[in-house]
N, C-alpha and C positions, 0 to 999 in steps of 0.2 A: 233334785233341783238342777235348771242347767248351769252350765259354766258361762260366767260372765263373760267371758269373752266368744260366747259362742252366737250372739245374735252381736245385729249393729242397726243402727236408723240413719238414713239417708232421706233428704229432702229435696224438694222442685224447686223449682226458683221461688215462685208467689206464694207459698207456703212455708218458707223461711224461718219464718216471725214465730210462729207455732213448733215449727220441731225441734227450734231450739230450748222453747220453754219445756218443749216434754223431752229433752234429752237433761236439762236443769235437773227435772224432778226425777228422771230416772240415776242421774249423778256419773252419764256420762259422754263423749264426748261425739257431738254429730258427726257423720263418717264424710270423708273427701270423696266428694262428683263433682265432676267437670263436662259442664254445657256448653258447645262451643257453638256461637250463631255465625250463620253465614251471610251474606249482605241479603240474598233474597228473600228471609225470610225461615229458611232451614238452620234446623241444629242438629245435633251428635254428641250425644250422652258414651261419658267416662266414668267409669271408679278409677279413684287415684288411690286407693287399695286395695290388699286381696281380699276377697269375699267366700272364696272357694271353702266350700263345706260349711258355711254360715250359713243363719236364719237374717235373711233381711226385711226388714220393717220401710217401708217407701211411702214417704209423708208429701201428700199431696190432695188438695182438694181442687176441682177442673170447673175455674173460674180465674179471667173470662173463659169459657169452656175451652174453645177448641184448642188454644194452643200449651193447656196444662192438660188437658187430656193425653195430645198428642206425646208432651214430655214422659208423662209417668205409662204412656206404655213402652216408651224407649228406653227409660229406666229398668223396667220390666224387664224387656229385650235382653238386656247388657248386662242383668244381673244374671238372668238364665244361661248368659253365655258364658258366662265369669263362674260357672260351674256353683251358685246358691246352692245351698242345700233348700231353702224355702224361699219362698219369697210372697209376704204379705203386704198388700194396698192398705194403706191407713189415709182413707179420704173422706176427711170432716165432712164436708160439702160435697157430694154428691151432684154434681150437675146433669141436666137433661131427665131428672125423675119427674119431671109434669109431665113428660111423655111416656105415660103408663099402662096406656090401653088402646084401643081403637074405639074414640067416642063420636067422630065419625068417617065416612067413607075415604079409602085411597088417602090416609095418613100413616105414617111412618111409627113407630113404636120405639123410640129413641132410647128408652130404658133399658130393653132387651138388646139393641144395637150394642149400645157403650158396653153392658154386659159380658155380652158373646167376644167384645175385641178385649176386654182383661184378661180373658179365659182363655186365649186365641194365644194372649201376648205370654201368659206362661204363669197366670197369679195362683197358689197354694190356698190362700185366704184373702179374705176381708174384713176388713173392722170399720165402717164409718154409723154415722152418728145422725138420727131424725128424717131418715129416708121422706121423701113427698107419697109417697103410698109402700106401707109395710110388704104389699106385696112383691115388691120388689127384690126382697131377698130371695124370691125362688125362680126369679132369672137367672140365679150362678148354680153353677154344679160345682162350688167346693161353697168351706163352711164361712158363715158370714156371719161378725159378730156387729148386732143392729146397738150403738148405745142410742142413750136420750138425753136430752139439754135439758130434760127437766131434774137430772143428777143436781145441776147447780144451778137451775133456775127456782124450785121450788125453798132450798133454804134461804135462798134470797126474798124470796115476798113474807116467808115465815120472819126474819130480821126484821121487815116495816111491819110489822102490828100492827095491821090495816085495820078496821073495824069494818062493821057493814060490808065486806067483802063481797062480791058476786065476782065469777068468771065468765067469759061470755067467749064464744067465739064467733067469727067474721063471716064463717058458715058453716051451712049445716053439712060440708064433707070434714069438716074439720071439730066434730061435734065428739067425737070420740077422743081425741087429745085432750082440747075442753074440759071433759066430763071426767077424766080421770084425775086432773089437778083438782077440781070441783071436791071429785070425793076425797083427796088427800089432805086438801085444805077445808073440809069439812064445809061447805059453803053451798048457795045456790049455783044455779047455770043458766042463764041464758044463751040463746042462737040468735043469728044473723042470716034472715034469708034474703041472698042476691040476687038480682039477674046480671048479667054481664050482654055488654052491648058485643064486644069482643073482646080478644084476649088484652086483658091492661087495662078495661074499658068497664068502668061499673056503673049499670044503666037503673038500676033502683033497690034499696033496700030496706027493710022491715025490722025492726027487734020480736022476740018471740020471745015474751017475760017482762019481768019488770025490774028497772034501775032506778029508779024514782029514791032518794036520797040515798044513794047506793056509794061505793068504794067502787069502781067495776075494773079489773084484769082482763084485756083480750088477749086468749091465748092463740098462737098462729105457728110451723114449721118455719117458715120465711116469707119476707119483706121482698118485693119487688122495686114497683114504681108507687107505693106503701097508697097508690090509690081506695083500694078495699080497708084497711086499716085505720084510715085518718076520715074517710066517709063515715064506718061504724062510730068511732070515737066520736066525731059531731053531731052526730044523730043519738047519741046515748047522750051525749051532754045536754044537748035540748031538748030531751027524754024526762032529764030532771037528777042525770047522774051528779050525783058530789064531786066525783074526780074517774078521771079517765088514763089507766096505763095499759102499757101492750106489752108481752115479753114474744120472742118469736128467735128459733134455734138458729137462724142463716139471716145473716144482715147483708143481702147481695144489695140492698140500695141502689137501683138504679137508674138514670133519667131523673125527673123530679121528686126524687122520692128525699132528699134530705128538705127539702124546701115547703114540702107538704107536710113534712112531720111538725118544723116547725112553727109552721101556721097554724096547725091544727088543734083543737081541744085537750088532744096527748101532754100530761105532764111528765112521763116520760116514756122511753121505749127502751126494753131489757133485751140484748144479745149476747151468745155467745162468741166468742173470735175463733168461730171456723172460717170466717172468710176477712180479712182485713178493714177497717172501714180507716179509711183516711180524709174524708171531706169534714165539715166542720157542722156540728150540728147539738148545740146545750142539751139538747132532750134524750142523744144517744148514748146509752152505758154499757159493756162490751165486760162481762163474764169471764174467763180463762176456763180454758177444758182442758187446758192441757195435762193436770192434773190425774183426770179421768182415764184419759189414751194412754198415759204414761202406766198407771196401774193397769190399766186393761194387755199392752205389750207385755209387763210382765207378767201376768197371771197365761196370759197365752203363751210364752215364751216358756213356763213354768209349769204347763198342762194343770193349770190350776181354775176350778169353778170362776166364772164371772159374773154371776148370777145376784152376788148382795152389793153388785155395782147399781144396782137399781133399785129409785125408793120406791117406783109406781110403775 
C-alpha cells in the first residue's frame, strides 16, 4: 500500500468547490497552488510545496473551457517541472467531447486536440467521469479511468419509489446510456427522435413508445441550453406522461437553459456537481461525486481494482 504522504491533490481555480470535498473524504489536506493573473488576461501557475517524487492528483474540470483548460495544462507543466513522480488529470467535466468525430467536412476534432495537448503537457493518467462519446478514451496513449454519474444517480431514483417508472432518452445517440438504467431499474425505455435545426436548435421531435400514465426519467450526459430536454419533457407530458424528470451527469446550464427548465413540464432535474451551478432554479438538485473520485484516487494511488466502482 502507498505511503500516505506519497501522493497530494491540487486544484484550478473553478473546480475548487469539488476538491476540497474529495480531499474531506479522502481526510486530507488540499495541496498550496498559486495562480498569479496578469492584467491581460495571463497567468502562472506555482506549487507552494515540494512535490518532487510524488504522485499528483490535479482536479480540474475545463469550463468555461478555454481558460480552465489553459490552467490545468500549466498545472500540468509545473508539476513536471517540480520533478512529480506522476502526475494524474482528475477532470469531472471533460469539455469540448461533442467534438468527437468528423460528421461533416473541414471540421476540427476538438476531442482528439484537447487530448494530444494533456499528453503533450506531460499527463501519466486520467480519471474523469461521463465522457459525451466513450470513444473518447482511445484519444490518449496513457491509462484512462472513464467513471459514471450513474454511481450516484441511480441510488437516487431507487430512494423515490417511483411506480410506473419508464426511462426515456432525448435520443437516439443517447439510447445506449438510457437502456442500461432501463435495465438496472428493471423498467421500459422509450427514445426521442430529433431533428436539429442547428447546433442548440431542435427543429422537431417524436417519442418512440409509450408514456401514457407513465412515471418517465429522461436520462441525458449533459444539459446545455436544456433546449432538447424541456422539448422532450413537454411532449411526453402531453403524450399523457404522469410526471416528467430528467437526471443528466454535467449541469453546464447555459444561455436560457435555467429559465426553460423552469417553465417546462420537468418536476425536477437531477445533476451531479462536476461543474458548479450557481443561478437559481427550484427544479435543480446537484448530487456530490466527490465521494466517487476520492475512492477512485485511492484505489489508483493503491494499484488497486476500480471496477466494483460501478453498478452498470
Amino acid at each position: 500500500m502507498s505511503d500516505n504522504n506519497s501522493y497530494q491533490v491540487f486544484s484550478g481555480t473553478k473546480t475548487r468547490y469539488l476538491a476540497e470535498k474529495i480531499c474531506a473524504s479522502l481526510g486530507r489536506p488540499l495541496g498550496n497552488l498559486n495562480i498569479t493573473k496578469f492584467s491581460d488576461g495571463e497567468f502562472a501557475v506555482s506549487y507552494e510545496e515540494s512535490i518532487r517524487g510524488k504522485d499528483v492528483f490535479l482536479v480540474q474540470s475545463t469550463f468555461p473551457n478555454s481558460d480552465n483548460l489553459m490552467e490545468l495544462l500549466l498545472m500540468i507543466d509545473a508539476a513536471k517541472r517540480a520533478s512529480a513522480r506522476h502526475i494524474i488529470a482528475v477532470i469531472p467535466y471533460f469539455g469540448w467531447a461533442r467534438q468527437d468525430r468528423k460528421d461533416k467536412p473541414r471540421v476540427s476534432i476538438g476531442a482528439k486536440l484537447v487530448a494530444d495537448m494533456l499528453s503533450a503537457a506531460g499527463i501519466d493518467r486520467l480519471i474523469t467521469m461521463d465522457l459525451h462519446a466513450d470513444q473518447i478514451q482511445g484519444f490518449f496513449d496513457v491509462p484512462v479511468d472513464h467513471l459514471y454519474a450513474s454511481g450516484v444517480i441511480l441510488p437516487y431514483l431507487q430512494s423515490l419509489h417511483i411506480k410506473d417508472l419508464v426511462i426515456a432518452s432525448p435520443d437516439v445517440g443517447g439510447a445506449k446510456r438510457a437502456g442500461t438504467y432501463a435495465k438496472y431499474l428493471n423498467c421500459p425505455l422509450v427514445l426521442c427522435n430529433k431533428k436539429r435545426a442547428r447546433a442548440n436548435v431542435v427543429e422537431s421531435m417524436q417519442i418512440i413508445g409509450d408514456v401514457k400514465d407513465k412515471n418517465v426519467v429522461i436520462v441525458d450526459d449533459m444539459v446545455d441550453t436544456a433546449g432538447t430536454i424541456t422539448k422532450a419533457a413537454d411532449i411526453m407530458k402531453a403524450a399523457g406522461a404522469k410526471s416528467v424528470r430528467a437526471c443528466a451527469s454535467h449541469c453546464v446550464m447555459s444561455g436560457p437553459a435555467s429559465d426553460r427548465v423552469q417553465e417546462s413540464a420537468l418536476e425536477e432535474i437531477v445533476f451531479t456537481d462536476s461543474i458548479p451551478y450557481t443561478k437559481r432554479c427550484d427544479k435543480v438538485k446537484q448530487l456530490s461525486v466527490a465521494d466517487m473520485f476520492a475512492e477512485t484516487i485511492k484505489r489508483v494511488e493503491n494499484n488497486e481494482s476500480i471496477s466494483s466502482q460501478y453498478l452498470v
